[in-house]
DOTIPA-731544 format. One line per 5 residues: number of its first residue (from 1); their letters; for each residue x, y, z of N, C-alpha, C. Coordinates in steps of 0.05 Angstrom, whole numbers. Layout:
N
NUM) A) X Y Z X Y Z X Y Z | ...
This chain:
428
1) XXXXX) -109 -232 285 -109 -261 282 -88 -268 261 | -80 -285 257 -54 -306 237 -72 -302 217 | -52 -302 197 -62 -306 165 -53 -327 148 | -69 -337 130 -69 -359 113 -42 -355 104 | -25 -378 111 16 -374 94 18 -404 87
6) XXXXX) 32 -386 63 42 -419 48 73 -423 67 | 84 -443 66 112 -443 84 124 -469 67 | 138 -467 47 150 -496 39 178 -491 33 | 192 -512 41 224 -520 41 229 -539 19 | 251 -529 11 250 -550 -21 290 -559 -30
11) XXXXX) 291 -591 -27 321 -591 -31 315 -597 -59 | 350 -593 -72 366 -596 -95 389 -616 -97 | 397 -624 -122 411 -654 -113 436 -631 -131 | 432 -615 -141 452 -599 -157 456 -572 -139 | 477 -561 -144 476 -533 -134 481 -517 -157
16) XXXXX) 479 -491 -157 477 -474 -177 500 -460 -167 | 511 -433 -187 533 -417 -175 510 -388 -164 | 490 -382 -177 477 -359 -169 446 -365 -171 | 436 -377 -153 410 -395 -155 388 -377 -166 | 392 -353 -141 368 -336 -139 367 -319 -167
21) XXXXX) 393 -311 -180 393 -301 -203 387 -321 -223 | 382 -345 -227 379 -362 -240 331 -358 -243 | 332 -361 -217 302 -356 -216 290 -346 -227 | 301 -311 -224 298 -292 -229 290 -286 -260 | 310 -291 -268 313 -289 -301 287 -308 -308
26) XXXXX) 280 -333 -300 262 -354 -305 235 -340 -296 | 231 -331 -277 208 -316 -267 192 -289 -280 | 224 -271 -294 216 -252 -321 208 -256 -339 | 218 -283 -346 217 -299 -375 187 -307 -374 | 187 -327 -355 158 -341 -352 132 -322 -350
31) XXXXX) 129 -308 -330 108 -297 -320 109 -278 -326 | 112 -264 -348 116 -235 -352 81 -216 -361 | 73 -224 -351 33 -218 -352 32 -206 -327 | 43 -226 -302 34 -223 -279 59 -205 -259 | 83 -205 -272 95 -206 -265 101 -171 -255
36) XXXXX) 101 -161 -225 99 -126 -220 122 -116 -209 | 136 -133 -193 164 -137 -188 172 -154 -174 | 207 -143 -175 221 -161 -161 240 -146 -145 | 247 -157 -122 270 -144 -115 293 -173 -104 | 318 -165 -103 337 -184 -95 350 -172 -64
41) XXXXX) 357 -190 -46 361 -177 -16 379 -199 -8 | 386 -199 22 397 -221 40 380 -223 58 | 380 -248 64 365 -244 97 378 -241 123 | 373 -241 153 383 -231 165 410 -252 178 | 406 -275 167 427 -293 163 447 -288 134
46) XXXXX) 449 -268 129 466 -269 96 458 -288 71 | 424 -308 70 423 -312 60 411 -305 35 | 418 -308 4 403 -289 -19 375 -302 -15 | 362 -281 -26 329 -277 -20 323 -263 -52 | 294 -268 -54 284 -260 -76 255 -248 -77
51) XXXXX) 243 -232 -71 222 -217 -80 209 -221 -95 | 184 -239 -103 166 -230 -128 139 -220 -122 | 131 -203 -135 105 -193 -134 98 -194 -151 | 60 -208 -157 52 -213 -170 16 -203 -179 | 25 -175 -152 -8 -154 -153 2 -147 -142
56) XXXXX) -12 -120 -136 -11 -97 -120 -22 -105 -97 | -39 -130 -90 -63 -126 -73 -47 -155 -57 | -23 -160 -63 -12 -187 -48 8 -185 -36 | 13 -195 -20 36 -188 -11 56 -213 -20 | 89 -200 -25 103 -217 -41 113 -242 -37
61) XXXXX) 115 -263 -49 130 -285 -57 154 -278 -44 | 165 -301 -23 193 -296 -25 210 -317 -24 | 231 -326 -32 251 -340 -39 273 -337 -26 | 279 -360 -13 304 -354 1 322 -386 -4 | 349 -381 -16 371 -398 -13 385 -401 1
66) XXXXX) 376 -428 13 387 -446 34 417 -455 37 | 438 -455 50 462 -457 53 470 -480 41 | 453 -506 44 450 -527 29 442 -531 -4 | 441 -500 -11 435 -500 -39 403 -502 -47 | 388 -513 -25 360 -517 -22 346 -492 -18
71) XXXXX) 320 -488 -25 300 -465 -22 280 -460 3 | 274 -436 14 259 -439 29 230 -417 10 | 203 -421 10 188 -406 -9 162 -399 22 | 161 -374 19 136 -372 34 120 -340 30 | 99 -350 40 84 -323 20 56 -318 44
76) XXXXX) 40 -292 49 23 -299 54 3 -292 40 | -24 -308 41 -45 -300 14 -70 -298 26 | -75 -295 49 -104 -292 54 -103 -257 47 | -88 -238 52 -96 -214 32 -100 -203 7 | -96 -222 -1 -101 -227 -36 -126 -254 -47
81) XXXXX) -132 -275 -32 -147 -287 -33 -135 -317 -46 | -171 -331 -47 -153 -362 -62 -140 -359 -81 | -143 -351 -102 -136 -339 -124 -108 -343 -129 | -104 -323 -109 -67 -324 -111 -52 -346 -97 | -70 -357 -77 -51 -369 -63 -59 -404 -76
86) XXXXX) -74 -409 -95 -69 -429 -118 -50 -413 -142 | -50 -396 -148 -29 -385 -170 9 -385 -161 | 12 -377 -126 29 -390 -124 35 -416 -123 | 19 -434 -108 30 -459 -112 38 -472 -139 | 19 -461 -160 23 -469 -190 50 -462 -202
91) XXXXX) 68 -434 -192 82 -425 -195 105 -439 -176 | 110 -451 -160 135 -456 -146 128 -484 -151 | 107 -500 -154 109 -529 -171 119 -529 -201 | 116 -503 -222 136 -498 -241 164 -492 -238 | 170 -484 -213 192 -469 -212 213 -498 -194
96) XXXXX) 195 -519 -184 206 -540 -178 214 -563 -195 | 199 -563 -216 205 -579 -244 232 -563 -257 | 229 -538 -253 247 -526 -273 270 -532 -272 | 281 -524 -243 311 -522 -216 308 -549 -207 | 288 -566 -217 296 -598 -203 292 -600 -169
101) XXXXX) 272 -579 -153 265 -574 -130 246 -587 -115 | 257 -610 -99 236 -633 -86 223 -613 -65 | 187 -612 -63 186 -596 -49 172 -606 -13 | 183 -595 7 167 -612 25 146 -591 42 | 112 -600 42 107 -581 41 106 -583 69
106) XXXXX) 115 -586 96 117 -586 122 130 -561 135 | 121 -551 157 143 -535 170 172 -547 189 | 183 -544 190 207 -554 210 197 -562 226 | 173 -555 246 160 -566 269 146 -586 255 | 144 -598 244 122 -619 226 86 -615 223
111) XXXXX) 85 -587 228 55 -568 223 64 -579 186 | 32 -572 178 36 -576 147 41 -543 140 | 57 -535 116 59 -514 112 38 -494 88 | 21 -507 80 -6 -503 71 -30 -504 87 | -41 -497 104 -67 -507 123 -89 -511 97
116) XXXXX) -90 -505 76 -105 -505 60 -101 -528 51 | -77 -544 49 -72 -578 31 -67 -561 1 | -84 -547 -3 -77 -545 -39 -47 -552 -48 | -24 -542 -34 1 -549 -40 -1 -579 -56 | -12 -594 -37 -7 -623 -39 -19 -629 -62
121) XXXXX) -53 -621 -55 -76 -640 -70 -93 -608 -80 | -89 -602 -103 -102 -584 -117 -130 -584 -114 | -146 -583 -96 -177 -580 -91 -184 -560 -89 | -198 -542 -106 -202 -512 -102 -224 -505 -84 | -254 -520 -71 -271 -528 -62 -250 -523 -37
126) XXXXX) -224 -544 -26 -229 -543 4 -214 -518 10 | -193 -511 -12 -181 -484 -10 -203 -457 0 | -221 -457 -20 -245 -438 -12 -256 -441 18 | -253 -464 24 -277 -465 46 -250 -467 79 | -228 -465 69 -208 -451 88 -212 -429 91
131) XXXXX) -215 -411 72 -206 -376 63 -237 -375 85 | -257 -388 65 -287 -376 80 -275 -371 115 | -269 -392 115 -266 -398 153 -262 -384 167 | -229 -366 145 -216 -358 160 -224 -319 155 | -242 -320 135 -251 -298 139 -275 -289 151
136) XXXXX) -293 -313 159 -310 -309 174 -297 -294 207 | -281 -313 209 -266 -316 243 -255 -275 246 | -247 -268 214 -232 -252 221 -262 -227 217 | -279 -228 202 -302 -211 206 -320 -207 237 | -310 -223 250 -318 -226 273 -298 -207 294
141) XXXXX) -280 -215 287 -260 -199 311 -253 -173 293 | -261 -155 266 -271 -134 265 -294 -121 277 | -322 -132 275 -337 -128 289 -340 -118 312 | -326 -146 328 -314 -141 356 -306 -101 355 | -286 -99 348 -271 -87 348 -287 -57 343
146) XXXXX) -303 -55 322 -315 -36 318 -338 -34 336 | -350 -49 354 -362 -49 366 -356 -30 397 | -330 -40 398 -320 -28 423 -306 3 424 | -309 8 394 -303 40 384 -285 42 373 | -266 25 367 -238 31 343 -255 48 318
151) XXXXX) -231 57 313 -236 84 295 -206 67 279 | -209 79 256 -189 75 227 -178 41 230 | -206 22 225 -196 -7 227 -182 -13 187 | -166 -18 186 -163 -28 152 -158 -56 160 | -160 -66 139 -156 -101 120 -136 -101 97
156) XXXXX) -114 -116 98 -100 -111 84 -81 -94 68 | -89 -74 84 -73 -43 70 -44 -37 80 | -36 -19 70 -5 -11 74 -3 -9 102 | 14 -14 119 18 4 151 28 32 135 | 18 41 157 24 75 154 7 93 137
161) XXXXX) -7 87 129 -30 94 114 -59 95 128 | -72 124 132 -97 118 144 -113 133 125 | -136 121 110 -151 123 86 -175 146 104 | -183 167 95 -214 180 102 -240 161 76 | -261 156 95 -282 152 76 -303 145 96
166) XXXXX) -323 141 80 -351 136 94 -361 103 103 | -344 96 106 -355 71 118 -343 58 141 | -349 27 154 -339 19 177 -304 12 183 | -298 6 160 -268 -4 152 -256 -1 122 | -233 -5 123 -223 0 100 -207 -30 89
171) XXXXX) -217 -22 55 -197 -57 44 -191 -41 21 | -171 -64 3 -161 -51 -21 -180 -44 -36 | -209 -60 -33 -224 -47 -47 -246 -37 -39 | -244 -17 -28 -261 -4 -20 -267 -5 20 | -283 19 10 -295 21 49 -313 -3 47
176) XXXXX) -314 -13 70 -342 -38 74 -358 -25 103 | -385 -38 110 -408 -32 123 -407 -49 150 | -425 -40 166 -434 -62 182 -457 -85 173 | -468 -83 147 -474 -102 131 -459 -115 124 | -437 -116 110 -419 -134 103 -401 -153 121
181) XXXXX) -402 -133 147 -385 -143 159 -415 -170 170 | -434 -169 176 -453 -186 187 -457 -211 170 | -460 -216 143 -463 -228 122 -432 -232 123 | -408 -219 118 -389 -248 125 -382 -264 147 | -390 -248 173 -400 -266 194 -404 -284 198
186) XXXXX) -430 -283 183 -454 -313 173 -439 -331 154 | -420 -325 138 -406 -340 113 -391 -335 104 | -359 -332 110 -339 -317 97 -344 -327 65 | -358 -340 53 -358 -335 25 -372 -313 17 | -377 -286 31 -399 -266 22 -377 -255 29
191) XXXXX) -359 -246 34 -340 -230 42 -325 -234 17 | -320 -250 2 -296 -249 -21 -294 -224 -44 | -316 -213 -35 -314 -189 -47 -295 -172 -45 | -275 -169 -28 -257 -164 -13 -226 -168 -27 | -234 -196 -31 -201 -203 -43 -201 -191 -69
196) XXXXX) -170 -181 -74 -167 -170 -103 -159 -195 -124 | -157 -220 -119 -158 -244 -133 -174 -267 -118 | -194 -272 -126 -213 -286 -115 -219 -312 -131 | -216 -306 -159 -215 -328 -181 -187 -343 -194 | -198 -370 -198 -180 -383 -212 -151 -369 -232
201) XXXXX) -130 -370 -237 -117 -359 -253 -111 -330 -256 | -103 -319 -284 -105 -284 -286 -107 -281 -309 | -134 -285 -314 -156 -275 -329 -179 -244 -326 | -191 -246 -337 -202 -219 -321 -213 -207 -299 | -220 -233 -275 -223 -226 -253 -193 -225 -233
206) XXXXX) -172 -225 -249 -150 -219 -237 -140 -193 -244 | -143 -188 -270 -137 -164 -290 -153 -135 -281 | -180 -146 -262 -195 -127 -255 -194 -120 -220 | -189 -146 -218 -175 -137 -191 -153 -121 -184 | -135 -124 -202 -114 -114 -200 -109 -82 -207
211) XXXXX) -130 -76 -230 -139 -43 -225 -150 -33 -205 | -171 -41 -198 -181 -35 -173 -170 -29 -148 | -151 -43 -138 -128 -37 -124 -116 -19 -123 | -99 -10 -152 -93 17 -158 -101 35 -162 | -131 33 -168 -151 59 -170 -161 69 -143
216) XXXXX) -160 47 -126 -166 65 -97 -146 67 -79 | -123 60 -86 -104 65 -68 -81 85 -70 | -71 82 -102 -54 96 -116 -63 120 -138 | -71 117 -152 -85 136 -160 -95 163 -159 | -80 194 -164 -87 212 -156 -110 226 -177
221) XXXXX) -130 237 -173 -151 234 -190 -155 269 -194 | -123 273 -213 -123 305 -223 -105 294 -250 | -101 315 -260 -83 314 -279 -61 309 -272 | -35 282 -285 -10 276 -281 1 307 -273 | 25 302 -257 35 326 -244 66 307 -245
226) XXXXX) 76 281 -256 93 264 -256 95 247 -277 | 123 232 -285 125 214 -300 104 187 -289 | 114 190 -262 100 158 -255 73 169 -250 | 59 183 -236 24 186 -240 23 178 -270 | 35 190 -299 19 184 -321 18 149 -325
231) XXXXX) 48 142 -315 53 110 -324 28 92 -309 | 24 110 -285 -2 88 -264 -28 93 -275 | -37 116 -288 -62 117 -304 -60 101 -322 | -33 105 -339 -47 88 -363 -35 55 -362 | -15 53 -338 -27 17 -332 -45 8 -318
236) XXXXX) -66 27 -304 -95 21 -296 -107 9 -317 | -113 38 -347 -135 37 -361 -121 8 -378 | -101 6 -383 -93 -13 -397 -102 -45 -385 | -103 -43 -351 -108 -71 -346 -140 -70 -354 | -155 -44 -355 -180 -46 -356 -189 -54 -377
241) XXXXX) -170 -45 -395 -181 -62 -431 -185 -83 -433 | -157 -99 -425 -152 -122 -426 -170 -145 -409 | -188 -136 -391 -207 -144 -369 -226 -144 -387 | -233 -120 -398 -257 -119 -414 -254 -139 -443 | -242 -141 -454 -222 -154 -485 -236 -174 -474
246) XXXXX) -223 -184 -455 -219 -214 -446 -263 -228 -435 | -273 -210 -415 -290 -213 -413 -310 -184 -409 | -325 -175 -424 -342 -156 -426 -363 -150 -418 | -371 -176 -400 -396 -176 -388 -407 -176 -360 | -379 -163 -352 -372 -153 -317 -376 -124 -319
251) XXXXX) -379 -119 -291 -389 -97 -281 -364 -80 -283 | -358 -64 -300 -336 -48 -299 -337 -12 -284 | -319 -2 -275 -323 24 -261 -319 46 -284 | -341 44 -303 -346 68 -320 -335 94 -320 | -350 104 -297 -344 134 -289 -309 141 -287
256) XXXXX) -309 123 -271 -269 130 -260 -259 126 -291 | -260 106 -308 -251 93 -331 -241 122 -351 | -275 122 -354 -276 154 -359 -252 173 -359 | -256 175 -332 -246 200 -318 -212 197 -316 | -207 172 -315 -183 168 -321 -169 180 -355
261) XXXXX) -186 167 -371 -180 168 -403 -180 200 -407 | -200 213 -399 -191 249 -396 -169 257 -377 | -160 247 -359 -139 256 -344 -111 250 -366 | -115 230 -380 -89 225 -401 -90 242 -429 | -110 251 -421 -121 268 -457 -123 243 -470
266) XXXXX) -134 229 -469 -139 208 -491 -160 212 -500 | -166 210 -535 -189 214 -545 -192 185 -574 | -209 172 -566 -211 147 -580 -234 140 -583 | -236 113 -588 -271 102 -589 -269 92 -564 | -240 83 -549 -251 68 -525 -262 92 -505
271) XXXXX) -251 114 -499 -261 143 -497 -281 147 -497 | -297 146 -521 -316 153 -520 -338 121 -505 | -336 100 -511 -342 87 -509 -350 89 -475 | -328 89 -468 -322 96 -436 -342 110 -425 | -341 133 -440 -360 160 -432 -384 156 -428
276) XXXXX) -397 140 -452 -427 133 -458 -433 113 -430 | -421 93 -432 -426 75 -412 -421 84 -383 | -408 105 -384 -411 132 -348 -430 138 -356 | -439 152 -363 -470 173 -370 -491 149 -356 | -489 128 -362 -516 109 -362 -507 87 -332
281) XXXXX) -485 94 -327 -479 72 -308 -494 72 -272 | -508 60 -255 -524 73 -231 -502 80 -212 | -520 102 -202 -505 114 -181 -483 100 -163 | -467 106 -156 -446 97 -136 -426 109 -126 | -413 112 -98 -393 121 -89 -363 125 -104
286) XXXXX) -357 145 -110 -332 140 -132 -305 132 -117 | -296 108 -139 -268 95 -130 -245 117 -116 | -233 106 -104 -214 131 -97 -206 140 -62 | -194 125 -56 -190 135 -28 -163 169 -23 | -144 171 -51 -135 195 -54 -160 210 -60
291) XXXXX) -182 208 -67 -196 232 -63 -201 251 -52 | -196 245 -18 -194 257 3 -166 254 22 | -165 272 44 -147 271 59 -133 242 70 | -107 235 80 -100 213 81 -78 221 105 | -74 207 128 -62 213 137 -32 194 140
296) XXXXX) 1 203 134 16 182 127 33 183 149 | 44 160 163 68 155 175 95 168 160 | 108 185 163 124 188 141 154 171 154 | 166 194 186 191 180 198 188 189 221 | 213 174 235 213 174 262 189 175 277
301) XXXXX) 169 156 275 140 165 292 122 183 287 | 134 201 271 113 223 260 90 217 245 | 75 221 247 49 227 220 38 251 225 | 24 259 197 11 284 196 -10 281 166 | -32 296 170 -46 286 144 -48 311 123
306) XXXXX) -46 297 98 -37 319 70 -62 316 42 | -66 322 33 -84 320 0 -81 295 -3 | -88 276 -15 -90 251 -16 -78 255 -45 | -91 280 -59 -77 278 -87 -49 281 -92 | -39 289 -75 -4 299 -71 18 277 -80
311) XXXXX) 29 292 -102 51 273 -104 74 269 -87 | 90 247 -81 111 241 -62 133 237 -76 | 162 241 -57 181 238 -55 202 235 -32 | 229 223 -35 237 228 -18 275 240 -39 | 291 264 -23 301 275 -42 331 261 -19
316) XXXXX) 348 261 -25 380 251 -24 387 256 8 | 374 280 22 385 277 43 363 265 71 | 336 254 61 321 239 70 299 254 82 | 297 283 61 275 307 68 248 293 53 | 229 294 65 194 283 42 185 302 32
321) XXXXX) 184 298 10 172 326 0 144 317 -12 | 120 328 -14 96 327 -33 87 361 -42 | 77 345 -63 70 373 -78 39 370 -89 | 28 390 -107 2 391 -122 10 397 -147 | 35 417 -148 32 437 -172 25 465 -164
326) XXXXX) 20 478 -144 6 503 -133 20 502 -100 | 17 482 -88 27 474 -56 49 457 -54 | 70 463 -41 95 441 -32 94 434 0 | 106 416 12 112 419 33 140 401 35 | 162 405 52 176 387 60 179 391 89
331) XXXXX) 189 357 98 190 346 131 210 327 138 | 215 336 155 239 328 169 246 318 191 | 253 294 209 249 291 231 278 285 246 | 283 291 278 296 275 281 295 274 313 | 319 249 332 313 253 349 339 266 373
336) XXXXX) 343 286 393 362 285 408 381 263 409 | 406 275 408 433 250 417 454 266 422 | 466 250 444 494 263 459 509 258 447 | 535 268 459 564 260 445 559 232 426 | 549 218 442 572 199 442 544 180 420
341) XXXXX) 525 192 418 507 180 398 479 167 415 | 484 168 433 462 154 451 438 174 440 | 411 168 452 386 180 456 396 196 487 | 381 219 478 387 234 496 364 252 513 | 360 257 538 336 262 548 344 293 552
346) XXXXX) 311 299 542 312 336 536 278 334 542 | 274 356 546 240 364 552 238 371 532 | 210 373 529 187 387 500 207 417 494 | 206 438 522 219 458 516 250 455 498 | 267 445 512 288 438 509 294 432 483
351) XXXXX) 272 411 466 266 405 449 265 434 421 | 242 440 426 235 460 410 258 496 417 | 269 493 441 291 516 443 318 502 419 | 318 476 416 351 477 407 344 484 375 | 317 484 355 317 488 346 316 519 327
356) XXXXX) 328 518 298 333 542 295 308 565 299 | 308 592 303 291 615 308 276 621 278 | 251 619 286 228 618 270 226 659 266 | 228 665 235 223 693 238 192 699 227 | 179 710 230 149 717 228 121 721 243
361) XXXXX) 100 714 232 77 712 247 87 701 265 | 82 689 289 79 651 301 56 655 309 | 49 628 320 28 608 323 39 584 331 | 21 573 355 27 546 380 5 530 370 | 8 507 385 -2 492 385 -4 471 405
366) XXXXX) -21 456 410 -20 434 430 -35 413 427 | -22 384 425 -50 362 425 -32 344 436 | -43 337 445 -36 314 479 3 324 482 | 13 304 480 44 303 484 57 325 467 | 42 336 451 52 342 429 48 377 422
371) XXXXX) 75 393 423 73 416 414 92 426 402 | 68 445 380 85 458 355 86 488 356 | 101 497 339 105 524 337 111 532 313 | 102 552 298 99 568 265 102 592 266 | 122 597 251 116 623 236 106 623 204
376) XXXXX) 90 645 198 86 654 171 86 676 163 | 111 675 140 123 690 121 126 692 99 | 150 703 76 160 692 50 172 677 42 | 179 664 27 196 652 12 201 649 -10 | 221 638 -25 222 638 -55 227 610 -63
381) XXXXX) 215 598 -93 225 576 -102 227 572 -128 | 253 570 -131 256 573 -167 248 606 -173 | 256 626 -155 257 646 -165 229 660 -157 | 207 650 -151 184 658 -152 182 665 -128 | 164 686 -113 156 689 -85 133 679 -74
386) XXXXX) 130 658 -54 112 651 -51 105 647 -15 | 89 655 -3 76 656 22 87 618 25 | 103 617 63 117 606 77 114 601 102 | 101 576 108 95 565 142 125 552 147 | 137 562 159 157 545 178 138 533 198
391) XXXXX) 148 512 208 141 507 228 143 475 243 | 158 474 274 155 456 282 144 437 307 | 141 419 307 124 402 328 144 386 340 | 144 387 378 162 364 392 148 353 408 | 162 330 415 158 314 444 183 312 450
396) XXXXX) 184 303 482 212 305 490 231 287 472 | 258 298 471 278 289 455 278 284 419 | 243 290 412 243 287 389 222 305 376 | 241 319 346 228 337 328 219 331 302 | 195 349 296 185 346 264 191 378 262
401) XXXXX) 200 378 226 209 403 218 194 397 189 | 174 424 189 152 425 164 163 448 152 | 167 458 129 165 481 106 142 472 86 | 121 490 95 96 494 70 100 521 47 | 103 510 30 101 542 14 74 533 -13
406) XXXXX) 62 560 -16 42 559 -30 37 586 -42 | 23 599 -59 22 613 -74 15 637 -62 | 25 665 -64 10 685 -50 -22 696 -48 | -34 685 -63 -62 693 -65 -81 677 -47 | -65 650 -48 -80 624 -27 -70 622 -4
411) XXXXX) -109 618 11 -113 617 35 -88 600 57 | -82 606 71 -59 591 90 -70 576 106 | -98 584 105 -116 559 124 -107 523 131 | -100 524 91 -92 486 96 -66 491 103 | -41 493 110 -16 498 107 -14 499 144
416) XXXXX) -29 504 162 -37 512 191 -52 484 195 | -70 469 175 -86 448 182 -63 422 181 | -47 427 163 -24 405 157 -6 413 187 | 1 433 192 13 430 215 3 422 240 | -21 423 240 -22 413 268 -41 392 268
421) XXXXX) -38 379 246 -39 353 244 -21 326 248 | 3 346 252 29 324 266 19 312 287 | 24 283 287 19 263 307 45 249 313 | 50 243 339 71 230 337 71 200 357 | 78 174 355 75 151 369 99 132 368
426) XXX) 110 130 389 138 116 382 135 85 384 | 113 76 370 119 48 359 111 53 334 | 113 76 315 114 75 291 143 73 283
């Protein structure tokens, strides 16, 4: 179903020489609390564009300069909630005072470009009771959906990402039930549990939202194995202070808090503090969807599922690599082409003959369209010798190319489970 979008067009009686860089700088300056990034682009007309993100759990703000020197701003916020989508309007009615930006909140077709009105007339009441509407409408056609046997439904999450856990569906925060889904049914205001900004402003039900997010999505829940795992622990625990600082008398996720503050070696009173209040806190499912297996879209159609705790990369010549610290793997995809660059038609065999000769054990495979082939041997990295799955998976005209290496003492069991876990679907 459509989601809640702001859509507003905004002229200027001045023109600027670099508008969007003008913003930009104003948008660092201003909002630097909320502020998670930015990126600068064109659009597919050559016009400059601007990026802001302002959670993890929203999808971004974007800005685009109009040939006329005028703005076009549109965002969507029903995955982030009211919350945000009053925090942008507050934000591009500052950013319209600033740049002198008359804003009109209509679409080109003369639809309003708020269905909510808040643009216009700041009512937080009818804003809410849009979102309810529109989350009721959409708990319904989940339902539906799970009803009729979909398997891996999410809400708002990454494409290409399929989360393992114990419940009916997946959201940024957390698995939800066929209870929940019934009760927002009845009232999309019981469902707001859901949005990672649900409240006024970004105060601490924004501050806490906004961990949350990254504690079940991003978050690998071992010891840093990276510069950026340590920087995402400790701007979790940091939004979590500041949640708590700010208001103390919310239900905070103790345990993980915890468990985070030992993953950094941190030893303090908030530490301990932490600790005490895990010990005593009631039972509950722990945060964390890297806890378990995850299965990722990586390229060309491929997916295959890996450790959830695994760190990623991608290295210069467009190989994926993840690792643990103990396990590596890298993958590779690509598809047949003739001379002359076209797609080119080859069978499965055809496929898997042009590629190079596998020396070792082997081992086949088969799941629907899709067949692989492994050997396991040695290899070395950085000098060390360590036990080596080659191995690859085709469909006609197109290959995945896996190297697992892992330590000689450990089982090859997962390294065989990662391979023939390649999936492949060409509308990825």
């Amino acid at each position: 179903m459509s989601s809640i979008r702001l859509y507003v067009t905004g002229t200027r009686a001045a023109r600027s020489r670099d508008l969007i860089a003008d913003i930009l700088a104003w948008v660092r300056e201003t909002y630097p609390a909320t502020l998670c990034a930015t990126m600068r682009a064109v659009d597919d007309d050559r016009r400059p564009c601007l990026a802001v993100s302002f959670h993890p759990g929203a999808e971004e703000l974007l800005l685009t300069e109009r040939d006329d020197g005028g703005l076009i701003a549109q965002a969507v916020t029903s995955t982030a909630g009211p919350g945000y989508h009053a925090y942008v309007c507050e934000v591009l009615h500052a950013l319209g005072a600033r740049f002198e930006v008359t804003w009109d909140a209509r679409n080109p077709d003369g639809t309003p470009g708020d269905v909510t009105g808040y643009f216009a007339t700041p009512d937080r009441a009818a804003l809410e009771d849009t979102m309810a509407r529109w989350l009721a409408v959409l708990a319904l056609r989940v339902r539906a959906l799970a009803q009729e046997g979909h398997k891996d439904i999410a809400l708002s999450l990454p494409v290409g990402r399929e989360y393992s856990h114990d419940g009916l569906f997946a959201t940024p925060l957390g698995p939800r039930d066929a209870a929940w889904l019934d009760a927002a049914c009845a009232d999309g205001r019981a469902g707001f549990d859901i949005f990672p900004w649900a409240e006024p402003g970004a105060g601490a039900g924004y501050l806490l939202g906004r961990a949350l997010v990254r504690m079940w999505t991003d978050v690998r829940w071992r010891t840093p194995a990276a510069a950026e795992e340590r920087e995402a622990l400790e701007e979790v625990t940091a939004l979590l202070e500041a949640a708590y600082t700010e208001d103390p008398s919310r239900a905070y996720p103790w345990r993980e808090w915890a468990e985070m503050l030992a993953l950094l070696g941190v030893e303090s009173l908030l530490a301990t503090r932490a600790q005490l209040r895990a010990e005593t806190a009631p039972p509950a499912p722990a945060i964390g969807y890297r806890r378990r297996d995850i299965r990722l879209t990586i390229s060309g159609g491929w997916s295959l599922v890996v450790p959830g705790d695994f760190a990623e990369t991608w290295d210069e010549q467009g190989t994926w690599c993840a690792w643990d610290g103990t396990r590596t793997l890298w993958f590779t995809s690509f598809s047949m082409k003739d001379a002359n660059g076209a797609d080119r038609t080859a069978t499965v065999e055809e496929t898997l003959a042009g590629l190079p000769k596998l020396e070792g054990e082997k081992s086949a495979f088969t799941a629907g369209k899709v067949r692989g082939i492994a050997a396991l041997g040695r290899g070395h990295d950085k000098g060390v010798e360590l036990q080596q799955l080659r191995a690859y998976a085709a469909v006609p005209a197109n290959a995945a190319v896996l190297t697992l290496c892992f330590e000689l003492e450990t089982d090859p069991a997962w390294a065989y489970e990662v391979w023939r876990s390649l999936r492949y679907s060409a509308e990825s």
